[in-house]
ZAMARGU-4260 file (C-alpha; in steps of 0.2 Angstrom, whole numbers, plus 5000, padded with zeros to 4 digits):
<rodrens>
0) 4987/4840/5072 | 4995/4854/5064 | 4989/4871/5062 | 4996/4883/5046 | 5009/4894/5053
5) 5001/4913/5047 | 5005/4928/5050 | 5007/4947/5044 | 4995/4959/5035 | 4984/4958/5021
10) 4968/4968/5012 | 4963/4953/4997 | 4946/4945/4994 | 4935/4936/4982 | 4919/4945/4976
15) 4902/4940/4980 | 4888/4949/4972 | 4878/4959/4984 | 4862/4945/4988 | 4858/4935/5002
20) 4867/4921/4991 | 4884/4925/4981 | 4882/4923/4963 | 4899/4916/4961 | 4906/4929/4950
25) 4922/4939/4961 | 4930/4952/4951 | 4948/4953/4949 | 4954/4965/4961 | 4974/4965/4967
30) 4981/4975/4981 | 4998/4982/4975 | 5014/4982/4985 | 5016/4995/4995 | 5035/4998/5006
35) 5024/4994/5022 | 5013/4979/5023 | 5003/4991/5036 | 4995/5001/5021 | 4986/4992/5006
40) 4981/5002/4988 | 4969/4996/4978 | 4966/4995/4960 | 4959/4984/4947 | 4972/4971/4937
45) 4967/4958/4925 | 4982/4948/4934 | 4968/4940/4946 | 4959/4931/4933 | 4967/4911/4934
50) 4968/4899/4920 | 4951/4890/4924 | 4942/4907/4923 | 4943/4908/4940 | 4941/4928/4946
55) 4947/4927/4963 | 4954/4942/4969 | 4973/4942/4973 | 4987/4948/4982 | 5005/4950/4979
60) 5010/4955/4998 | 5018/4939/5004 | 5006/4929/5016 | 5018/4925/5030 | 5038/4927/5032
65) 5052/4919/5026 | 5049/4905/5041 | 5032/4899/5032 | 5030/4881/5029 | 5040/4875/5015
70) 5030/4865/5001 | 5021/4851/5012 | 5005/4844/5017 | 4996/4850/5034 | 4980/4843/5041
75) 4968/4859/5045 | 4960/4861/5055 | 4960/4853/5071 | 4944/4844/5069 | 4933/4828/5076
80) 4919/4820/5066 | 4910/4807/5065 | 4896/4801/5054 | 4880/4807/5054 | 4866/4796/5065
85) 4859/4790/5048 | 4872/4782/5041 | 4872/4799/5029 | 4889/4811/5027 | 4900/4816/5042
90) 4894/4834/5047 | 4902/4849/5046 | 4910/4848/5064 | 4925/4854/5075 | 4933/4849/5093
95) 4939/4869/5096 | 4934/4872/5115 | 4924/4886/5110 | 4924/4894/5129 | 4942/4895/5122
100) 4941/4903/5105 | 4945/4921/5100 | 4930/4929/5103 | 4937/4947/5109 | 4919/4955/5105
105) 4910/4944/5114 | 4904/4947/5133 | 4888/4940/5133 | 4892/4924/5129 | 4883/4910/5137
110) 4889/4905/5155 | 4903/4892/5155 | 4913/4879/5168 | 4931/4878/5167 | 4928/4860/5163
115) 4930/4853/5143 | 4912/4854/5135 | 4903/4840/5131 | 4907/4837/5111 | 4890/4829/5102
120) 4891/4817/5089 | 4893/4832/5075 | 4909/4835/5084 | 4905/4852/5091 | 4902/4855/5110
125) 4881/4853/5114 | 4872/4867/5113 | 4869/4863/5133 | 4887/4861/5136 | 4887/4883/5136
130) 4877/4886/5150 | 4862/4895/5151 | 4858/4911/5141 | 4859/4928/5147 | 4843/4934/5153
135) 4844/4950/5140 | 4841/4939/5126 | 4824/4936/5134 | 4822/4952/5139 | 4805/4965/5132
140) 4811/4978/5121 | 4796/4982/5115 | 4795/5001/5122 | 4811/5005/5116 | 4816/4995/5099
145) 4812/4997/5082 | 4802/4983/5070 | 4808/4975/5057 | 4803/4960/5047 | 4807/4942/5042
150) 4807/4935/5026 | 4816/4914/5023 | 4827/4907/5012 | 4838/4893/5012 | 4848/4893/4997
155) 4864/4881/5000 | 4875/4895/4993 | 4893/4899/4999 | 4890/4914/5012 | 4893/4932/5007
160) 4902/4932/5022 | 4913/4916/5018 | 4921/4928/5006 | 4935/4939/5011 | 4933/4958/5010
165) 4932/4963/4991 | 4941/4980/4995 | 4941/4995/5004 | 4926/5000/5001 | 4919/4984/5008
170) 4912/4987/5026 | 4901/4972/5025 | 4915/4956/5026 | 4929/4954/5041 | 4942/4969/5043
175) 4959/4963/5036 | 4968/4979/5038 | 4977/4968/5052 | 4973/4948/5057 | 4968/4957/5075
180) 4955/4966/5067 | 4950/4953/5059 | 4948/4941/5072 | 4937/4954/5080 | 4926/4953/5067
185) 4924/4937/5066 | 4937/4932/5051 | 4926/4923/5038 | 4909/4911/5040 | 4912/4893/5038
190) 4909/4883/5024 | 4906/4866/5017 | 4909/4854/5003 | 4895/4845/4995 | 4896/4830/5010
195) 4896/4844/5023 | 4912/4845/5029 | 4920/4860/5034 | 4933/4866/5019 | 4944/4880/5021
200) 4936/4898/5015 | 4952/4904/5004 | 4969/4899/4998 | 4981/4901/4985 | 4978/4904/4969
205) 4988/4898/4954 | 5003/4907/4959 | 5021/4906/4953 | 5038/4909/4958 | 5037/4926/4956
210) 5019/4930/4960 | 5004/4924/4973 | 4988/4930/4976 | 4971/4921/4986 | 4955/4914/4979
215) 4937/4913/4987 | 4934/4893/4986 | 4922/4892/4974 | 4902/4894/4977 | 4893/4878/4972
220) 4881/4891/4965 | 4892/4894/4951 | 4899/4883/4938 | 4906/4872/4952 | 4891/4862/4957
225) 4896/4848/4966 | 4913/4852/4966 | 4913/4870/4975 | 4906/4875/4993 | 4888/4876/5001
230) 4882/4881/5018 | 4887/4872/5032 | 4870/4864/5037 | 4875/4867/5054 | 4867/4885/5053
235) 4851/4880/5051 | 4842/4886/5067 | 4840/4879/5082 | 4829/4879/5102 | 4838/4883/5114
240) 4820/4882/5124 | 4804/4884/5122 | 4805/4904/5121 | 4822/4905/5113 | 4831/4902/5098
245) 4848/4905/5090 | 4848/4907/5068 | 4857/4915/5057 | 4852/4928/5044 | 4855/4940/5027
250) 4852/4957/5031 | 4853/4972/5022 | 4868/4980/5010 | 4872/4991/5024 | 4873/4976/5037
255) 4888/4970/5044 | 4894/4952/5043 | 4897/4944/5062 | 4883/4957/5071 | 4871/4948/5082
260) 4852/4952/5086 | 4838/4950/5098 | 4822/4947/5089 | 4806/4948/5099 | 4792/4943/5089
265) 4776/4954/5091 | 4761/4942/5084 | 4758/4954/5068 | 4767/4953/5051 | 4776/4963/5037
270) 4760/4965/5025 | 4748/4968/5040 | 4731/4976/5033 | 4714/4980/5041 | 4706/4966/5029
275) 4722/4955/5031 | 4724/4952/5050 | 4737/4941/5059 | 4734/4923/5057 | 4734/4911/5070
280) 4753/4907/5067 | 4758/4924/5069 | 4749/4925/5086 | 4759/4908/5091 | 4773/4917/5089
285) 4771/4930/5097 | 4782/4935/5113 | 4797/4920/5107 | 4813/4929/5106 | 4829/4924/5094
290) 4847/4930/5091 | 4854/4929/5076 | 4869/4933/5066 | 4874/4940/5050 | 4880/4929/5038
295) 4876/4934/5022 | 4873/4950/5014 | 4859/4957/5002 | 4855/4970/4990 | 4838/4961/4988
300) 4835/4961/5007 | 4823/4976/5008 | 4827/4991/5019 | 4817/4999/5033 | 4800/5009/5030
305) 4789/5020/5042 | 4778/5006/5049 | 4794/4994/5048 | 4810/5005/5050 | 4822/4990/5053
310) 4819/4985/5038 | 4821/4965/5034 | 4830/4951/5037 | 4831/4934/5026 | 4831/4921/5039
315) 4841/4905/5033 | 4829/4890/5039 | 4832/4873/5027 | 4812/4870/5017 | 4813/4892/5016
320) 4815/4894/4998 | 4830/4889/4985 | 4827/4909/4981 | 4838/4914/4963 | 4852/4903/4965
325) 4850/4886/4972 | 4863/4875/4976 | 4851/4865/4988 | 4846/4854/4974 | 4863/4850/4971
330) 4867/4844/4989 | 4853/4835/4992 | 4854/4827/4973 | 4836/4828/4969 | 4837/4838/4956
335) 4825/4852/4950 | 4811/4842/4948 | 4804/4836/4966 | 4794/4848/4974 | 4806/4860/4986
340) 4791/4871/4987 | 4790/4888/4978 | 4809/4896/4975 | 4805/4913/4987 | 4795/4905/5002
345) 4797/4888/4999 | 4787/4874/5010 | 4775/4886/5017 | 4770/4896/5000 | 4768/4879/4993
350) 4756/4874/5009 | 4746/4890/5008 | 4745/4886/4991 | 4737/4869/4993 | 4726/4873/5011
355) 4724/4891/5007 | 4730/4908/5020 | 4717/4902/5034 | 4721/4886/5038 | 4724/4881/5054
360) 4742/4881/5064 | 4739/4865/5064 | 4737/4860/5046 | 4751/4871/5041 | 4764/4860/5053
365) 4757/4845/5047 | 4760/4848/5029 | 4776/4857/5031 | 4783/4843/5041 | 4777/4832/5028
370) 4787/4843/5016 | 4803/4843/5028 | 4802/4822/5030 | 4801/4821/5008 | 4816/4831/5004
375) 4828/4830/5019 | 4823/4812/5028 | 4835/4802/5017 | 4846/4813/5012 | 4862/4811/5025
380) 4861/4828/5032 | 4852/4829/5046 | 4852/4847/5053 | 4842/4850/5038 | 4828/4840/5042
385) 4831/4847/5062 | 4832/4867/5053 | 4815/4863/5044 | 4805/4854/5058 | 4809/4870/5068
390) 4800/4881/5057 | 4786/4871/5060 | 4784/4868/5076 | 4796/4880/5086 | 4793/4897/5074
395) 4775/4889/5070 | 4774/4892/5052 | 4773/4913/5054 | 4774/4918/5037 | 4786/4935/5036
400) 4781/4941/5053 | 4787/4955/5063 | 4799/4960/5078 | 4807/4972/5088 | 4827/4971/5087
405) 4839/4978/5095 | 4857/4973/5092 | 4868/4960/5106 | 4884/4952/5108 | 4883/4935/5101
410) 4881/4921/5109 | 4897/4909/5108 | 4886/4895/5102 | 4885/4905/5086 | 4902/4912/5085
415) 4909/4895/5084 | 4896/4887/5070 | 4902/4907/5060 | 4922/4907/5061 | 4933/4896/5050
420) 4940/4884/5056 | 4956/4883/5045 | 4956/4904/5037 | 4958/4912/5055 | 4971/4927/5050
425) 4970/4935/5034 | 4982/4925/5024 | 4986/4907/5020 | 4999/4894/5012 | 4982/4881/5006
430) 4987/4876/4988 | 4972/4877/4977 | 4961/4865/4975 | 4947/4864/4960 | 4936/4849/4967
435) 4932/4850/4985 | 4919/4836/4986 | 4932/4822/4986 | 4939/4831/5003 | 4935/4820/5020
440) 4937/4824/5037 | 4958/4823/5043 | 4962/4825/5026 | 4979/4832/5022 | 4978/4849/5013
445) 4995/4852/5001 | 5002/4868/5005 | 5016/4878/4998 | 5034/4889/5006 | 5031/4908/5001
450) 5039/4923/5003 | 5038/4943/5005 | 5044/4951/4991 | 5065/4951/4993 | 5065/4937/5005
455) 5065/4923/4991 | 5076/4910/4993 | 5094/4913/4986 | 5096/4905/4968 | 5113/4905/4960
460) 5118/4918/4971 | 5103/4928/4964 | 5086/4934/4976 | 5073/4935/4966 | 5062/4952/4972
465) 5046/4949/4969 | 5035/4939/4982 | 5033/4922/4976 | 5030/4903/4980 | 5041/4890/4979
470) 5034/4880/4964 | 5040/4866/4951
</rodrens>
């Protein structure tokens, strides 16, 4: 298949608000042109603002050179799916080898043949197909890290770190002072329209022959619904064994998108009191490990204290919680009014609501399950009802427990379900697109020819100088 040709430098973004879900609502910020593509000023424009109301921040240094595609269709990325076992969607998938990827941060990665991994039915390699994990991400760091808590959360909205870097203030989202520092951070996290599929992360915006710029795609937590993007179900956590784990997070405003984590759980939790000891989940728990990575970002994610100087993170696990936002109800379609358990803590609140905080380990799993099999059972998207079942019985129902963390290198297996798969330099020639949820695997994306500023075409003997697209 063929891949975008892209290349040179660019600083643009679309705006997520600062919340472990983005609340849809980029500002309009537009790099100016500078002589040098190498140095990018920033200021605020109302030129980013597109005639569907659509704030997406903008650009006009050119995304690629003169030798960009002209005005065509590509197919992007180069993915494999199939349909999901249930008959339900086809999955948000990809056939990259990631032992080859671009992962230049990465040395503790899982160890790895020469040989082609095997690819499951979602299209990415098995989680077995990596090897074994390195012994440090079962190793005790309890005499030398700090603890920190978790909270839940699964929300459905676009990642804060699908977003590109809103400006150069922005030390949370991927480095796009070059594509190589990009990269290295991990470019953008992955995306999905409402059927799960992987949709690219940015494209153009409404540009012009004398202008161009990027937009976000849409959050489905906005005004999109089912026409913008959701969390590729694919990040819902996962066993690697019986001790070890691999999830992804929100962490604080101060986090970094694309860090990795070694959690190991200490059997006590975040509201600990004399007359409020650890239950029996959070003694089950105690001594599993996880790594996790940053995904989203949140100014509601609570720094560290003196008891708890790590401060929290909001775990994403599918039955968590639909939190402030809530596109979850939209993907599953079963509207507002089934019971996805209370909107901050989700199946379990709504459990300890019903059995009360000193049931049994037990009765917890049972009735979360139960919650797990209702919403996500028949819904076509099964890492969802995987991600909840694993709260149940792997993580065993421990309601905002505690940790020691220190921070790793990622595991491959979660670098490859974070990058995008079609935004992997910092500029692209995607043509907007307003309704992602008609988009099916192999689908041919329209792209458009555009150029640096003085390197337009020749019309009439005239050059136009402004960068530009070639547009009817």
């Amino acid at each position: 298949m063929k891949k975008i040709l892209l290349s040179s430098i660019l600083a643009a973004g679309a705006v997520a608000m600062y919340s472990a879900c983005s609340d849809d609502s980029p500002s309009p910020l537009t790099p100016s042109v500078a002589a040098s593509s190498s140095s990018v000023d920033w200021f605020v424009s109302s030129s980013g603002v597109d005639g569907s109301g659509d704030l997406g921040s903008s650009s006009s240094v050119a995304p690629g050179s003169s030798a960009s595609n002209s005005s065509s269709s590509v197919v992007v990325p180069p993915n494999s799916a199939t349909s999901s076992s249930n008959g339900g969607s086809s999955q948000s998938s990809s056939s990259v080898n990631p032992t080859s990827s671009a992962t230049p941060n990465s040395s503790a990665v899982e160890s790895s043949s020469s040989a082609e991994p095997e690819l499951g039915a979602d299209g990415f390699p098995t989680l077995e197909s990596y090897g074994p994990p390195p012994a440090e991400y079962t190793k005790d760091i309890s005499a030398t890290a700090k603890r920190g808590w978790n909270t839940r959360y699964w929300d459905a909205c676009k990642p804060h770190c699908s977003w590109l870097r809103e400006n150069a203030n922005d030390v949370t989202r991927a480095d796009t002072s070059s594509d190589v520092a990009y990269i290295a951070d991990y470019g953008t996290a992955r995306n999905c329209n409402i059927h799960d599929v992987e949709v690219p992360t940015f494209t153009l915006g409404d540009v012009s022959r004398a202008w161009f710029g990027y937009n976000g795609t849409r959050s489905a937590c906005g005004d999109e619904k089912e026409k913008g993007v959701f969390t590729c179900t694919d990040m819902a956590p996962i066993a690697v064994n019986d001790t070890l784990s691999y999830a992804y997070v929100a962490g604080t405003a101060d986090s970094k998108c694309g860090k990795c984590y070694h959690l190991q759980y200490d059997g006590h939790f975040a509201n600990e009191m004399e007359n409020n000891p650890p239950r029996e989940t959070h003694r089950a728990l105690k001594g599993k490990h996880m790594i996790v990575m940053a995904s989203n970002i949140g100014m509601d994610v609570a720094g560290g204290n003196p008891n708890l100087p790590a401060g929290q993170f909001d775990l994403m696990v599918p039955g968590g919680g639909v939190g402030a936002f809530d596109a979850l109800t939209v993907q599953v379609n079963k509207g507002r009014d089934f019971n996805w358990g209370a909107g901050f803590g989700g199946f379990l609140t709504e459990c300890q609501n019903k059995l009360g905080y000193e049931a049994t380990l037990v009765a917890y799993q049972t009735c979360i399950k139960d919650m797990c099999d209702a919403a996500f059972g028949d819904a076509g998207l099964p890492n969802l009802l995987r991600g909840c079942h694993w709260f149940a019985d792997w993580y065993k129902a421990a309601d905002n427990p505690t940790y020691y963390i220190e921070e790793v290198e990622c595991p491959q297996y979660l670098i490859d379900h974070y990058m995008s798969r079609f935004n992997t330099t910092t500029q692209t020639n995607i043509k907007k697109v307003t309704d992602w949820s008609t988009y099916k695997e192999g689908d041919v994306l329209d792209t458009l020819h555009c150029w640096k500023a003085g390197e337009a075409p020749p019309e009439n003997g005239w050059t136009n100088p402004s960068a530009g697209c070639d547009v009817k």
